[in-house]
SEVOKOL-780047 format. One record per residue (C-alpha): residue number from 1; residue in three letters; x, y, z. Coordinates in nm, 4 decimals. Layout:
    nr   rest          X          Y          Z
   NUM    ALA          X          Y          Z
...
END
This chain:
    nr   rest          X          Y          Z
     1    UNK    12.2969    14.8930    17.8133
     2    UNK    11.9355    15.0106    17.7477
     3    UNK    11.8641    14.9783    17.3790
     4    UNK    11.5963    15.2045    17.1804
     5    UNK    11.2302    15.0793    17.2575
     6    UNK    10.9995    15.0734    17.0140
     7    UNK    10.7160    15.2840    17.1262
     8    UNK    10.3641    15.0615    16.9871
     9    UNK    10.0910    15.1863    17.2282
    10    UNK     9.7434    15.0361    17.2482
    11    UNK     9.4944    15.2836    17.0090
    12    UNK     9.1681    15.2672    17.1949
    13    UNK     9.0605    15.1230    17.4654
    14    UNK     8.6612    14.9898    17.5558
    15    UNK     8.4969    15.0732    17.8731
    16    UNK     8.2329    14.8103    17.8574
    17    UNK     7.9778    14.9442    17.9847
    18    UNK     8.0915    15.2922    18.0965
    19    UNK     8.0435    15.5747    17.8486
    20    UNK     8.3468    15.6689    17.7721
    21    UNK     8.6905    15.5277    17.4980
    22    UNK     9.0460    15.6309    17.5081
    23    UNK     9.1809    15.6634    17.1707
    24    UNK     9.5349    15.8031    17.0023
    25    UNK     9.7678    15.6529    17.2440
    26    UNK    10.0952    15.6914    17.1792
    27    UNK    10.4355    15.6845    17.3823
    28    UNK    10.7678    15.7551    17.3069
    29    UNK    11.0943    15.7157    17.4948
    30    UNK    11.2993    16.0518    17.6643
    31    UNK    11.6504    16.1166    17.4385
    32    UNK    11.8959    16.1502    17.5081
    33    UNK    11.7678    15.8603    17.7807
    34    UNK    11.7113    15.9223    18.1248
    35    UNK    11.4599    15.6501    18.2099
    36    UNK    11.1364    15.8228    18.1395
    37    UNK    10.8697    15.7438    17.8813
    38    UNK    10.5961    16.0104    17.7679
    39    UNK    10.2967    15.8280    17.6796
    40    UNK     9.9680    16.0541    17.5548
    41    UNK     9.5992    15.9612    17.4788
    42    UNK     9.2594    16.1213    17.4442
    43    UNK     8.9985    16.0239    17.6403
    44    UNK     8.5931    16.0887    17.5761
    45    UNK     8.2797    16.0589    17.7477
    46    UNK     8.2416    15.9579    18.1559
    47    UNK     8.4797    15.7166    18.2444
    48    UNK     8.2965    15.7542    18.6187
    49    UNK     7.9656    15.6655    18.4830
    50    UNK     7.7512    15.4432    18.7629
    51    UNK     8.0425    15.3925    18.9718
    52    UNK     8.0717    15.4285    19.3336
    53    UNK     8.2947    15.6345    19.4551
    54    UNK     8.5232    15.3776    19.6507
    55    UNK     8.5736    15.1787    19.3225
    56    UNK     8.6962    15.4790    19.0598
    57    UNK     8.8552    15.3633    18.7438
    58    UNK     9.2524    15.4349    18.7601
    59    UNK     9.4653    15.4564    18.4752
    60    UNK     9.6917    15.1219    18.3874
    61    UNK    10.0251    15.1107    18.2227
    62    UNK    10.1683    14.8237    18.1407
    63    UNK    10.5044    14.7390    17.9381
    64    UNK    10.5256    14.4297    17.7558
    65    UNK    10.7944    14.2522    17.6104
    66    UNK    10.7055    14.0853    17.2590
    67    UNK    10.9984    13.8424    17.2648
    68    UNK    10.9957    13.6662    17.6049
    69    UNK    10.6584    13.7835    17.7041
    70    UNK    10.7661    13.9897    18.0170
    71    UNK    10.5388    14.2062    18.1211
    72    UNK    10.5378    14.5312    18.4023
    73    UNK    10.2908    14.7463    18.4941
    74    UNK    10.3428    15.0760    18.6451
    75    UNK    10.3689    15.1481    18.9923
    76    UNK    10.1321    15.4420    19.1133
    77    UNK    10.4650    15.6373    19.2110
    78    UNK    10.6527    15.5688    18.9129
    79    UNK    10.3607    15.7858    18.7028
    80    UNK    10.3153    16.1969    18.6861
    81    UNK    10.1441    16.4100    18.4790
    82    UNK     9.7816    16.4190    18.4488
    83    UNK     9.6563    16.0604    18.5336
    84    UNK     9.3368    16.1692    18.6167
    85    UNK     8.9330    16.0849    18.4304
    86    UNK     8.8492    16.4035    18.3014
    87    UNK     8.7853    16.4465    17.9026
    88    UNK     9.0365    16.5649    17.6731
    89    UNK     9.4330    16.4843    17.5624
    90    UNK     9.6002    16.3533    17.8589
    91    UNK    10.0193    16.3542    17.9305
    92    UNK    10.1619    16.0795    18.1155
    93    UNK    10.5305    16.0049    18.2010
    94    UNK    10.6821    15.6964    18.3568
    95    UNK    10.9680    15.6948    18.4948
    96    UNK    11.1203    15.3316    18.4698
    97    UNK    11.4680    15.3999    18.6600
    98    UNK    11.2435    15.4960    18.9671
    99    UNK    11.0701    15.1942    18.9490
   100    UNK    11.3988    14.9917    18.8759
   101    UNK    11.3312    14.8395    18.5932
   102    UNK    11.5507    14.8311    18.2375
   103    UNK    11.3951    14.7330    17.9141
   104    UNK    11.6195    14.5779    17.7016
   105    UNK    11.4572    14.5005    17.4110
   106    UNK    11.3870    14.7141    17.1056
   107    UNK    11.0293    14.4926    17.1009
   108    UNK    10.8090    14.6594    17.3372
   109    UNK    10.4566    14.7310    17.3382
   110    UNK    10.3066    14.9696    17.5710
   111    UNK     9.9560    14.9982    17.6777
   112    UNK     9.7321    15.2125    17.8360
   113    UNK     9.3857    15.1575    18.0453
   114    UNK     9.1258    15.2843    18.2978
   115    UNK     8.9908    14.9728    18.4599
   116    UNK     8.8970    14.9150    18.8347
   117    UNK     9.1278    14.7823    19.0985
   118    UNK     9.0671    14.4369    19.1441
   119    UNK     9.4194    14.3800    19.3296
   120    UNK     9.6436    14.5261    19.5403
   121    UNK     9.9762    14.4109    19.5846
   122    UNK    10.2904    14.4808    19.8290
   123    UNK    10.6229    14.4605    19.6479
   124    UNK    10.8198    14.2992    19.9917
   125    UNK    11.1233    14.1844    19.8541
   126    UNK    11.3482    14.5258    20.0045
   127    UNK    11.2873    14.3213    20.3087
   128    UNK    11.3532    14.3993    20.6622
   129    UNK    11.5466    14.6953    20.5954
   130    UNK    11.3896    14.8904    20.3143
   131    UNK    11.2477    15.2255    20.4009
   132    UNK    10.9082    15.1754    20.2032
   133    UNK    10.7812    14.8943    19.9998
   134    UNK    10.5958    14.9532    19.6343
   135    UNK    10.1928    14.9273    19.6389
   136    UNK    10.0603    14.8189    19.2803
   137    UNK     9.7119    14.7966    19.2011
   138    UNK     9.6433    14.5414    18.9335
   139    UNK     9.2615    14.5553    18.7031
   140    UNK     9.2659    14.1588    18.6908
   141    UNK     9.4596    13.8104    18.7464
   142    UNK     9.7586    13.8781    18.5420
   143    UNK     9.8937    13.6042    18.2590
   144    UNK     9.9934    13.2355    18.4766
   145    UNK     9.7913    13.3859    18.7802
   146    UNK     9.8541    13.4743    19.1318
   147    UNK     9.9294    13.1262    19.2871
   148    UNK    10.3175    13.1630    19.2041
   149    UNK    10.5869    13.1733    19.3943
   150    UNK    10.6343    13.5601    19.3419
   151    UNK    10.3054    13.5837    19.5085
   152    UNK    10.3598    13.3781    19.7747
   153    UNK    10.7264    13.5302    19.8777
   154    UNK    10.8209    13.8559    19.7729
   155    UNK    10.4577    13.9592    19.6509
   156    UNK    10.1947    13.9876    19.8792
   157    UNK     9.8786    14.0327    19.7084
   158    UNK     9.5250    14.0926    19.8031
   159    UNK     9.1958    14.1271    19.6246
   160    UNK     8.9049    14.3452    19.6325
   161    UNK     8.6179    14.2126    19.8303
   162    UNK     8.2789    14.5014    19.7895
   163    UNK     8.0352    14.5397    20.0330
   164    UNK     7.7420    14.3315    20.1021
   165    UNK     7.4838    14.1494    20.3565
   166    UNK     7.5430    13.8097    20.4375
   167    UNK     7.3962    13.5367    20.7157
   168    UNK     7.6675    13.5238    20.9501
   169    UNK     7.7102    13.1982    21.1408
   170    UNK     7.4267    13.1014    20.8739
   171    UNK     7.1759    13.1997    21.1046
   172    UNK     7.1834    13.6233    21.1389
   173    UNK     7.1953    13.8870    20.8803
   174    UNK     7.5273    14.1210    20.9029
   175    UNK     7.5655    14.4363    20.6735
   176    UNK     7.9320    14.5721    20.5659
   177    UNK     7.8874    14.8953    20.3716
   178    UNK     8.3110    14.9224    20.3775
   179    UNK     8.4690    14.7461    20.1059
   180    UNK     8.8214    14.5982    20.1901
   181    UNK     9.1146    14.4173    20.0006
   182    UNK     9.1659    14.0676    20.1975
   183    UNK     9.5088    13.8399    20.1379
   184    UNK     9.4268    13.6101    19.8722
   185    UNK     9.6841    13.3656    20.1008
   186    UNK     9.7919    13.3679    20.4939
   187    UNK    10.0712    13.5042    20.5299
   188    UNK    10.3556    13.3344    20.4276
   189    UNK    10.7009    13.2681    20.6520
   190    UNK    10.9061    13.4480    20.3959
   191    UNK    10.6820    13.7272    20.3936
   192    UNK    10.6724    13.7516    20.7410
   193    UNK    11.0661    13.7138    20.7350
   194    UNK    11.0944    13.9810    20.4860
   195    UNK    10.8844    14.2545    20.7053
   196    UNK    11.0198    14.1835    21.0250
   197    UNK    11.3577    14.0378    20.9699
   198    UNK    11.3043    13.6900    21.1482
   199    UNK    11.0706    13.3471    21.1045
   200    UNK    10.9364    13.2357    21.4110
   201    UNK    10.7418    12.9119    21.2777
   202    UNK    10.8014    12.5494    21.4009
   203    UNK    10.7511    12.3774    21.1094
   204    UNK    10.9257    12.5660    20.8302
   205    UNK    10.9378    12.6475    20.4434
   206    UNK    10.8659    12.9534    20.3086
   207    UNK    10.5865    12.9478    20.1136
   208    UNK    10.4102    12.7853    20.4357
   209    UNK    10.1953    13.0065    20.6331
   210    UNK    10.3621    13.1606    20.9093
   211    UNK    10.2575    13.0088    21.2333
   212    UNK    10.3810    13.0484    21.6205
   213    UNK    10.2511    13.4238    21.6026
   214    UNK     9.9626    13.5325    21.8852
   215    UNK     9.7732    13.7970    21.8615
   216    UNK     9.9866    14.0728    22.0416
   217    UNK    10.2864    13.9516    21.8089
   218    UNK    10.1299    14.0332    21.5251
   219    UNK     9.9566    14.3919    21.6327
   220    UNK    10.0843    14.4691    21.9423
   221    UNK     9.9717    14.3988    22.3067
   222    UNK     9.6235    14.3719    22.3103
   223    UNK     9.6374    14.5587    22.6396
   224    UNK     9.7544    14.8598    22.4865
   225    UNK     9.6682    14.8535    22.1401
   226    UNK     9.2833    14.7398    22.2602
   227    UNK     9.0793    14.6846    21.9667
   228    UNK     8.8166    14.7906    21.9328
   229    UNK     8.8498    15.0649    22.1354
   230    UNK     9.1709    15.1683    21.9114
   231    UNK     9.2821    15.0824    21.5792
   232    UNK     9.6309    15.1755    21.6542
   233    UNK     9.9465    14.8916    21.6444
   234    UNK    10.2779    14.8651    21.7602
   235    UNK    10.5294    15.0329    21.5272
   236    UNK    10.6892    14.7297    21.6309
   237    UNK    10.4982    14.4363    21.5100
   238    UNK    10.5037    14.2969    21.1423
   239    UNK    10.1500    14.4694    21.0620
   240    UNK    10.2771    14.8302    21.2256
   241    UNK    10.6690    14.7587    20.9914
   242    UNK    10.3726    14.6931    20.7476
   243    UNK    10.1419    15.0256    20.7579
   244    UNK    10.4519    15.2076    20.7797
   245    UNK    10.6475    15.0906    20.4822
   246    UNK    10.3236    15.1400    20.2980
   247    UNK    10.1542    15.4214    20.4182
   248    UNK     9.8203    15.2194    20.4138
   249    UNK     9.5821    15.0834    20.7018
   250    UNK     9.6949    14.7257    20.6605
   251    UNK     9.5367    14.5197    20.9319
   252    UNK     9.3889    14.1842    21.0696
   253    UNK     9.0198    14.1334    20.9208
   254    UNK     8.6772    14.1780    21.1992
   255    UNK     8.5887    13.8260    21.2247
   256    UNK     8.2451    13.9678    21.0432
   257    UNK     8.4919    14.0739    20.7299
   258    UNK     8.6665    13.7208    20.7520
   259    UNK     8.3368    13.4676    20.7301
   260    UNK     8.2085    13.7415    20.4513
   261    UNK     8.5348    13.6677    20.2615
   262    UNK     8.5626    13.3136    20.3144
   263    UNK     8.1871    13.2258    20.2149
   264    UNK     8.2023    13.4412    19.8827
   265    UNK     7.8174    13.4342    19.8106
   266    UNK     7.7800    13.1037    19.9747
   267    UNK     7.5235    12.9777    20.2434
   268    UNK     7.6717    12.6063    20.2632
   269    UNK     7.8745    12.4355    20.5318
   270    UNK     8.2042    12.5013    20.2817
   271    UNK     8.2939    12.7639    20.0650
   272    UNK     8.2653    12.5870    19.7427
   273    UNK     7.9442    12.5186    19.7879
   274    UNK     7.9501    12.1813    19.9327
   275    UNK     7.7906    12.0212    20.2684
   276    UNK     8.0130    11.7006    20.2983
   277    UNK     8.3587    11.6134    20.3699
   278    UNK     8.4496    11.5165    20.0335
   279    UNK     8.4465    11.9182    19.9812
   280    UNK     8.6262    11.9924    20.2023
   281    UNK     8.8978    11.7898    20.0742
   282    UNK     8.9075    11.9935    19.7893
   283    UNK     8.9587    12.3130    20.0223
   284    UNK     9.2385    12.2988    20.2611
   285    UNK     9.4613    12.1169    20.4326
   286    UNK     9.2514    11.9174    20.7872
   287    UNK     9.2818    11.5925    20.9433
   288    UNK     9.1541    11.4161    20.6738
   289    UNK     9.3821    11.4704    20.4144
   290    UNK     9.6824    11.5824    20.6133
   291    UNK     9.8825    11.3284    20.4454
   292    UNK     9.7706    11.3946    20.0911
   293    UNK    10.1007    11.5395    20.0387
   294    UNK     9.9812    11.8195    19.7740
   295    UNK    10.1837    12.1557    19.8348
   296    UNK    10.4620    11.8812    19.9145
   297    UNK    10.4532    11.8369    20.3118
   298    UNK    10.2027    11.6075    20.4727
   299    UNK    10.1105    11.5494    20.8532
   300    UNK    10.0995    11.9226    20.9315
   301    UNK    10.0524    12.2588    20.7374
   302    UNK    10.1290    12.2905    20.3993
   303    UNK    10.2364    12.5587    20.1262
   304    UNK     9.9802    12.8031    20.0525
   305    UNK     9.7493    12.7556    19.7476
   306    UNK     9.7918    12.4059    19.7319
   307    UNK     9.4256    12.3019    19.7475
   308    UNK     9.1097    12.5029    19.5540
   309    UNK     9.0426    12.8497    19.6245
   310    UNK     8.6940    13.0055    19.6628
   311    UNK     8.4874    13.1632    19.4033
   312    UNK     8.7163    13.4894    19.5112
   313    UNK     8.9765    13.3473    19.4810
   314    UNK     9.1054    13.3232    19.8438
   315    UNK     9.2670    13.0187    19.9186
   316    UNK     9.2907    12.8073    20.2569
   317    UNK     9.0208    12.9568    20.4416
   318    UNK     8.9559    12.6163    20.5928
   319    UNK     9.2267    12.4645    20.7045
   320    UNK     9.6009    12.4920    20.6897
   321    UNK     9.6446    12.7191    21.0053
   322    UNK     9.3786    12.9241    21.2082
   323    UNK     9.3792    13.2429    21.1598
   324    UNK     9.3737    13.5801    21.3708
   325    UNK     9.0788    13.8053    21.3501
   326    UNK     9.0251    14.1595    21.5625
   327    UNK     8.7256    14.0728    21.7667
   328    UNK     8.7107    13.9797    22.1343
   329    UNK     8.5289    13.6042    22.1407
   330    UNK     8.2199    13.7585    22.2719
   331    UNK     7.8303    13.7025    22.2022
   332    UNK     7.7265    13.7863    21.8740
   333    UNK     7.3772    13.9757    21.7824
   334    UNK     7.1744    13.9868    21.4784
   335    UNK     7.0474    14.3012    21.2893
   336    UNK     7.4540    14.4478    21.2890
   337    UNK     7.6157    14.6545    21.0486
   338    UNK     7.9901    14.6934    21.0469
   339    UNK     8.0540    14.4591    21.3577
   340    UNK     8.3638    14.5216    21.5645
   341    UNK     8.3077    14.2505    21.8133
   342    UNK     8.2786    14.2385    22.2098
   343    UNK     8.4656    14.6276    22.3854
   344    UNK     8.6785    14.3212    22.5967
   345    UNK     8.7324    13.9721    22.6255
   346    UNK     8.9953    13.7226    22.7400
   347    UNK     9.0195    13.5940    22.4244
   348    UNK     9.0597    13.6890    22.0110
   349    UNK     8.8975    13.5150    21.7802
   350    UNK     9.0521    13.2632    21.5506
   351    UNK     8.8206    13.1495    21.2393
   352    UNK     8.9540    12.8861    20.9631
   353    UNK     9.0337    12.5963    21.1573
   354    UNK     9.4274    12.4104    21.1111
   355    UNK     9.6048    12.1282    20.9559
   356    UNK     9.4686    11.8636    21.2312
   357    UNK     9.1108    11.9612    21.2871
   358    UNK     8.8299    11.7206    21.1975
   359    UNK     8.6008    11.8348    20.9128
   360    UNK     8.3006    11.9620    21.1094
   361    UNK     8.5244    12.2144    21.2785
   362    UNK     8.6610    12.3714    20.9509
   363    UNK     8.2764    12.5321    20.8538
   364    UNK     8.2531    12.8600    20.7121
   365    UNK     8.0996    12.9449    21.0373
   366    UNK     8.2534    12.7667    21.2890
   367    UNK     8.4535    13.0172    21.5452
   368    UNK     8.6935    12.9653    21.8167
   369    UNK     8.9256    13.1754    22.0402
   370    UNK     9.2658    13.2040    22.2250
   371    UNK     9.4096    13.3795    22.4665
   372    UNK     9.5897    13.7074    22.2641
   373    UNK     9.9062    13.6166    22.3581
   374    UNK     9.9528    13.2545    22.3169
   375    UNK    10.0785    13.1588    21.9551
   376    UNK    10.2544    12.8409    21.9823
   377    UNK    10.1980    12.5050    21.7772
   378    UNK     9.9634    12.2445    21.9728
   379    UNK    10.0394    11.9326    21.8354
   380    UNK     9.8472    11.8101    22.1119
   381    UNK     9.5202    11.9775    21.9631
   382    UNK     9.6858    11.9239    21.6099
   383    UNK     9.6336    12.3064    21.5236
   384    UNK     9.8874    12.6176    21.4335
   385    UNK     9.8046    12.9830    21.4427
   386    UNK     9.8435    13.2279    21.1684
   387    UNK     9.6911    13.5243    20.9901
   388    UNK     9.5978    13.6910    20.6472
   389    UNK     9.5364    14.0689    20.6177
   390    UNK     9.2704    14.3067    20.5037
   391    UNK     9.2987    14.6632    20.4077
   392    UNK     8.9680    14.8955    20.4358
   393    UNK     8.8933    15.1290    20.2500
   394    UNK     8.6184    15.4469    20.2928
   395    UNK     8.3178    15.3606    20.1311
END
């Protein structure tokens, strides 16, 4: 049985350097109790102040339990009422029962914020079946971070990446003026089993990445749904289940959005700054520390987020598996803005290297390609192929 909360809400908020505090918070349950909460603040000044438009502030609730430390944040659907920036008293109601949750404890503090949206993350675990699946947008890494086992099976989470120019290949400058969320892990084999209904990988466990997936499996037939000539996927294919559970242009990253990712600020031969194999080591999973054991598997892949991540936060970007990007393998040019590869090819690209590659083949900038359609494990070659996603957003 739901017991009476006790309604504590956070009194002001800062905005750091926007002009702009939300004071008066309060929120109090719905009686008799039908799952709703009304929560009300005041807000003053320009919470927009100097930011561009593809990074506005949203408002935050979060519910947190003072006795076993649980805490939830509300989903964008579970909220109504006037959510919105402008000055003055605001009225907000969540409604808990359509997010699913039950508070039980008569020890709850709620809180209210505008921050940006660092994260974005894909409540999966409806699975195969479920009609939609919950997007919630999260301000920062919450308490124990994001390399859990939530996060790597039922959660899918991705993280803000904004625009920038960067020396692609290390040697040409490339402009993206779109910012984009990008998987802060491949894919995982229980999150492709949860979206699709089935786990086609060789070697299994499911916090692995998911591997035996070509090009075409994961989009659709590249003969069809041609990138770049259409952004369109098979309503068949995890990332078309994907876009349609969520409403949102879920996709594989431009190979141009992948090295930008993977290099976070970096000009080196490996993301964390380093030129040698030794830093590497600390990266990802290769032929050189295959059997190291950490993520508990050795000689091939291993679970995700078992070595460092970037400065991003994005782990196994070398190593582990390669992964998928849109482009045809084509020539590249200098002087581009918003690449979208080669109009044809025989080939996709594949960027990341896998779990058998020597060292100088796992560089930020090192590229490769495969026929669309092929997808199986090589051990021969010592390589599997896999994916993360990316999500763009209008700049």
């Amino acid at each position: 049985m739901t017991k009476k909360l006790m309604m504590l809400a956070m009194l002001a908020v800062a905005f750091g350097a926007w002009a702009a505090t939300l004071s008066n918070a309060a929120a109090k349950q719905r009686y008799p109790w039908n799952g709703k909460v009304d929560i009300t603040y005041t807000l003053t000044g320009d919470v927009t102040a100097g930011l561009p438009a593809w990074n506005m502030p949203r408002l935050f609730v979060t519910a947190s339990n003072r006795v076993d430390g649980t805490t939830y944040t509300a989903a964008a659907s579970a909220l109504s009422g006037d959510t919105g920036t402008a000055e003055g008293v605001h009225h907000v109601v969540w409604d808990l029962d359509a997010q699913g949750l039950r508070v039980k404890s008569t020890n709850v503090v709620f809180e209210v914020a505008y921050a940006t949206a660092e994260y974005c993350v894909i409540d999966l675990s409806g699975g195969a079946n479920a009609s939609s699946y919950p997007v919630t947008y999260v301000a920062s890494v919450p308490s124990g971070g994001f390399n859990t086992d939530e996060y790597k099976t039922t959660k899918l989470v991705l993280r803000l990446i904004e625009p920038g120019t960067f020396m692609m290949g290390g040697s040409y400058q490339v402009t993206l003026t779109k910012p984009f969320y990008c998987g802060v892990f491949e894919v995982t084999q229980k999150q492709y089993e949860l979206v699709t209904g089935s786990n086609p990988s060789y070697y299994q466990g499911d916090m692995r990445p998911v591997e035996q997936v070509s090009w075409n499996t994961i989009r659709g037939d590249s003969s069809t749904y041609n990138w770049p000539g259409s952004a369109n996927v098979d309503s068949s294919t995890f990332i078309g289940k994907l876009q349609a559970r969520t409403g949102l242009n879920f996709d594989l990253p431009t190979e141009a959005q992948w090295e930008y990712a993977c290099r976070a600020g970096t000009t080196s031969t490996y993301n964390n700054g380093g030129d040698t194999e030794n830093d590497l080591k600390q990266l990802g999973r290769y032929s050189g520390d295959k059997s190291d054991g950490k993520g508990g598997y050795t000689d091939v892949h291993t679970k995700v987020g078992s070595y460092e991540p970037n400065a991003w936060g994005l782990y196994d970007m070398h190593g582990n598996v390669w992964e998928w990007c849109l482009d045809w393998h084509g020539n590249l040019s200098s002087g581009v803005t918003d690449p979208r590869g080669s109009s044809s090819g025989s080939s996709r690209v594949l960027r990341g290297s896998s779990w058998g590659i020597n060292a100088g083949l796992c560089a930020s900038s090192y590229r490769s390609g495969y026929s669309p359609s092929y997808g199986y494990n090589d051990y021969g070659l010592r390589s599997s192929l896999g994916f993360r996603l990316v999500r763009t957003l209008s700049n």
